[in-house]
N, C-alpha and C positions, 0 to 999 in steps of 0.2 A: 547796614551790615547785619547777618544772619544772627554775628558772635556778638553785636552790643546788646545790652540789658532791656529787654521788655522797655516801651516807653510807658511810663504809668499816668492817669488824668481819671479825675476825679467830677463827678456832677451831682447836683441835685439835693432834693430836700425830699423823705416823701408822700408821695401822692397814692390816690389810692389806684387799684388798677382797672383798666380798661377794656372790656374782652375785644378781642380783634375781628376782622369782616373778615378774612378767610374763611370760615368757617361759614360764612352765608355766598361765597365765591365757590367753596370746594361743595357746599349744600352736606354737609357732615352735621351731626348731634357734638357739642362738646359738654363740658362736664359741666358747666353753669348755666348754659343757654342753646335754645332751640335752634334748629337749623333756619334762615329768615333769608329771603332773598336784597340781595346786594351784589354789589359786587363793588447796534451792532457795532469792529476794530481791533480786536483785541489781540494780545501773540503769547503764545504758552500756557500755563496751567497753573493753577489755587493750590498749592499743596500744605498751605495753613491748615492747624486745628484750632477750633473753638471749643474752649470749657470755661464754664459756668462755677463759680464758689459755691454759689445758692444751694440752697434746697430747691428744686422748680418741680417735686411731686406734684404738687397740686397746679389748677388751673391760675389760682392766684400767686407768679414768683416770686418769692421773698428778694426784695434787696435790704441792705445795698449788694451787689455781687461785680464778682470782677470776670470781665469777659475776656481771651487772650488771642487774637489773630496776627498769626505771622509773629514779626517783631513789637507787637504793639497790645499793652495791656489797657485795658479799660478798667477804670472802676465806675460803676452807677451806683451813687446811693441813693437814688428813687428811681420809678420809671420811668425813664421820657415822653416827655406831655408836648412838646416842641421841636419836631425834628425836620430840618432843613436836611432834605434828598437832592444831590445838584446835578447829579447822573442819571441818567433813563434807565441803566441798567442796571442801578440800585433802586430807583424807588419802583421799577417792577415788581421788587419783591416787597419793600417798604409800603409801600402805597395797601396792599392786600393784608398783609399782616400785620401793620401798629394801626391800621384806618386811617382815612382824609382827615380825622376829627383831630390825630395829634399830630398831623404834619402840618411845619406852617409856612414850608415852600421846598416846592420840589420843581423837577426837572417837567417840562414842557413833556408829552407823550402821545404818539404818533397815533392820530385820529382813525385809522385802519382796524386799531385794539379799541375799540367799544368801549370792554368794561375797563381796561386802564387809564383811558383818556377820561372818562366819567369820573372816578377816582380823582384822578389831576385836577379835574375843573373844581372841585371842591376846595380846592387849598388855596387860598388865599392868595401867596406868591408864588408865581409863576419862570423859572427862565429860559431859556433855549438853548439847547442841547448842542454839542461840539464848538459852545464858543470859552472864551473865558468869561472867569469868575469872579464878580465883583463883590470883594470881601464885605463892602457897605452897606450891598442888599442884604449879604447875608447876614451880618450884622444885626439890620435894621430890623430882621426881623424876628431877632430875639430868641434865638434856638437853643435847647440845654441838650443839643447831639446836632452834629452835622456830620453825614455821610455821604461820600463822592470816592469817583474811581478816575482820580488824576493820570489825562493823556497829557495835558504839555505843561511845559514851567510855568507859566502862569499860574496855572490851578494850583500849581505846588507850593507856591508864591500867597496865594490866597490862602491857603491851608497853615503856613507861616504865622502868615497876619494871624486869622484864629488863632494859632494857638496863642499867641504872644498875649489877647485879651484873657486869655483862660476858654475860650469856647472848646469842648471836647472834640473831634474830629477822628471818626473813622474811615481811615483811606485804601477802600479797597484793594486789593492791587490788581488794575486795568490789563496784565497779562493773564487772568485769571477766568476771562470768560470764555472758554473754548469749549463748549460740550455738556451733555448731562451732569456730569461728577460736578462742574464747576458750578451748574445753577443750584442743584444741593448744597454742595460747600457753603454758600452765599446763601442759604435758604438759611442752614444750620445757626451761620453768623446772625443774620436778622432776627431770627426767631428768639434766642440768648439776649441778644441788645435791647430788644423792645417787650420781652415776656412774653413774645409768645410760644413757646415751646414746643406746645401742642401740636399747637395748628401747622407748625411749619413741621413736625414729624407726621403728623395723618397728611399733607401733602406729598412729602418724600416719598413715602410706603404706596401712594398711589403711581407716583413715579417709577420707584423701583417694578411695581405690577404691570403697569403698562411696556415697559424697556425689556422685559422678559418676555413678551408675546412675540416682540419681533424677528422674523424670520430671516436666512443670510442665504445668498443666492450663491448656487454653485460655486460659480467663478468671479471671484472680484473685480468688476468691469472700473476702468479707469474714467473718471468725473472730475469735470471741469465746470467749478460754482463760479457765474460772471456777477458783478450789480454795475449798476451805474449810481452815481451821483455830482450831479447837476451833468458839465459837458464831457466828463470823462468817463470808459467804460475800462471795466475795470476787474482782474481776475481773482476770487476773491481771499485773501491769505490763507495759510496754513492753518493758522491759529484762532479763524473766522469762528464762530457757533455751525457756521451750513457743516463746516468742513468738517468740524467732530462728529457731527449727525450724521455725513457721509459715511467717516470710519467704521463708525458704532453699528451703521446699515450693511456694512457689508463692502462698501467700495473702498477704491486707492484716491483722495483727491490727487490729481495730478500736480497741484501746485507745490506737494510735498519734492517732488524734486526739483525744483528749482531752486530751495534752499533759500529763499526771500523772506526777510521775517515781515514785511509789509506789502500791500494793494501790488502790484504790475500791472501795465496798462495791456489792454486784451487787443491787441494791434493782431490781425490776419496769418503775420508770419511766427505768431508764435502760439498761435490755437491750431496751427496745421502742426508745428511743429510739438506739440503735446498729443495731440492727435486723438480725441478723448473718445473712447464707447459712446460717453453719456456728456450731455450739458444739464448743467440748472441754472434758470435765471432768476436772480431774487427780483420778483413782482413787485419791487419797489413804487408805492401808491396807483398801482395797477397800469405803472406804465411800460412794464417790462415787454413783451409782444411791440412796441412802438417804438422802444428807445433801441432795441437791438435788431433789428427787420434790417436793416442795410449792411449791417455787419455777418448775419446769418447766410442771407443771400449774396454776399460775395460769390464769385463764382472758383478764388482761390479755396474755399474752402467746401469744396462740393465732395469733394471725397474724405472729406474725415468722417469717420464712421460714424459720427454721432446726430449728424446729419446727414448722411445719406441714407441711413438709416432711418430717419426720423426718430432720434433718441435727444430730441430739446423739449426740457419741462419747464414750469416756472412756478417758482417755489413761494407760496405767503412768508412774507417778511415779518408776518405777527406772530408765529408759530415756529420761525426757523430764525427768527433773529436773538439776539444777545438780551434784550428785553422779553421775551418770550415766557419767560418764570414758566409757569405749572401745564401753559398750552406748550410746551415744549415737546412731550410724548407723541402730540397730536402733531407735529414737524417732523418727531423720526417718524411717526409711520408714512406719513406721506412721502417724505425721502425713501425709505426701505421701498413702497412702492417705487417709485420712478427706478430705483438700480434695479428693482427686478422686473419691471419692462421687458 
């Protein structure tokens, strides 16, 4: 509940600090070191703030400091040197900004992202993504933070268990990844939790620079975002990452009116019946052109305009998806292209 008391938890002894690989990811000068080469489900919006006790002028944060998201206060009295990521869409931003060096098990990361999955491979423990979460592993592997964006009871279950040992746990909230505003929010959070402050505001500020270039077409053409996964094809919610990138671009997802706060299945009689300008399909592992050919070609839907037209794009899943961290810019512009087709 909103009105109960901050929950408060405490970690750590400290250590000294660490400077972070974003700044060899974003290729920036920071205050201590050189620039050095390195390197989706959700429904509604983050409207948490994060603040910091600390002093965090300098590039070095002083703790111990208390971080506050949502209902949930953190205290860290050192830096975290051991952080278990069990979510894709958190250690997108974890993995670039604490480094592989102090995570000691994160979420599996979709090999299409290059420098993320490179990142992953570094950490020692590994799990896979949309299943649950085995308190044991994470346990086992001795973390002073664990950070996840709990979808089902289990996870929530497991987050329990942690705390019950004393392990600190930050739990996203999994309706919160909808759009630019929300991977800042989550930048702002990580950067606070792991010191790095900097780095996650000289990302932001590139963010906020690129989100200002983009251009809004006349008339806001109505866009229908489809994905598959595995045998089901599928429209993709309201509250998607495509779908805020849509809004932000200029267009109407059309899934906003149907009022579903989850997936619907993209069956023929109801993409005639949206009846969309525009399609995108998220290019999910570059199968999108293959997994949707039968469904495009129907010959029920020859006259939606967005095919008859020839207004079907397909969208990279590493730049437009909920994982997407700082290549996110680089997904609105490519959406703002397609609506302005």
């Amino acid at each position: 509940m909103k009105d109960d008391p901050p929950v408060k938890k405490t970690i750590g002894t400290p250590v000294k600090f660490t400077t972070s690989l974003l700044a060899a990811v974003l290729c920036a000068p920071l205050v201590l070191t050189a620039c050095s080469p390195a390197e989706e489900n959700p429904s509604g919006g983050g409207t948490g703030t994060a603040t910091a006790s600390a002093d965090v002028d300098d590039a070095e944060a002083a703790y111990p400091r208390t971080v506050t998201i949502d209902d949930q206060e953190i205290t860290l009295e050192s830096e975290p040197t051991r952080i278990a990521v069990v979510t894709p869409e958190a250690a997108s931003l974890v993995l670039p900004l604490a480094g592989p060096e102090r995570v000691v098990l994160t979420s599996e990361m979709n090999p299409e992202d290059e420098d993320l999955y490179a990142l992953a491979e570094q950490v020692p423990t590994k799990v896979k993504p949309g299943g649950s979460v085995d308190p044991e592993q994470v346990m086992a592997a001795d973390p002073d933070l664990v950070i996840i964006s709990a979808r089902f009871d289990t996870e929530q279950d497991t987050i329990d268990i942690l705390e019950g040992f004393g392990v600190p746990v930050v739990n996203f909230d999994i309706d919160g990844w909808n759009g630019i505003d929300s991977i800042i929010t989550h930048m702002t959070y990580v950067g606070e939790l792991v010191g790095a402050e900097e780095e996650a505001a000289r990302a932001i500020a590139e963010i906020e620079e690129t989100r200002a270039e983009v251009e809004q077409p006349e008339e806001a053409p109505r866009v229908l975002a489809l994905m598959q996964r595995g045998p089901r094809q599928m429209i993709m919610p309201e509250s998607s990452m495509i779908s805020g990138l849509i809004r932000e671009a200029g267009g109407i997802p059309v899934v906003d009116s149907l009022g579903a706060t989850g997936t619907v299945t993209a069956d023929p009689e109801q993409v005639v019946a949206m009846n969309p300008d525009i399609i995108i399909i998220q290019d999910y592992l570059g199968r999108g052109r293959e997994d949707f050919a039968d469904l495009l070609n129907n010959p029920a839907l020859a006259e939606v305009p967005a095919i008859a037209e020839d207004k079907v794009f397909y969208a990279d899943t590493r730049t437009t998806g909920f994982t997407a961290g700082t290549d996110i810019t680089q997904g609105l512009l490519e959406v703002s292209e397609m609506i302005r087709a």
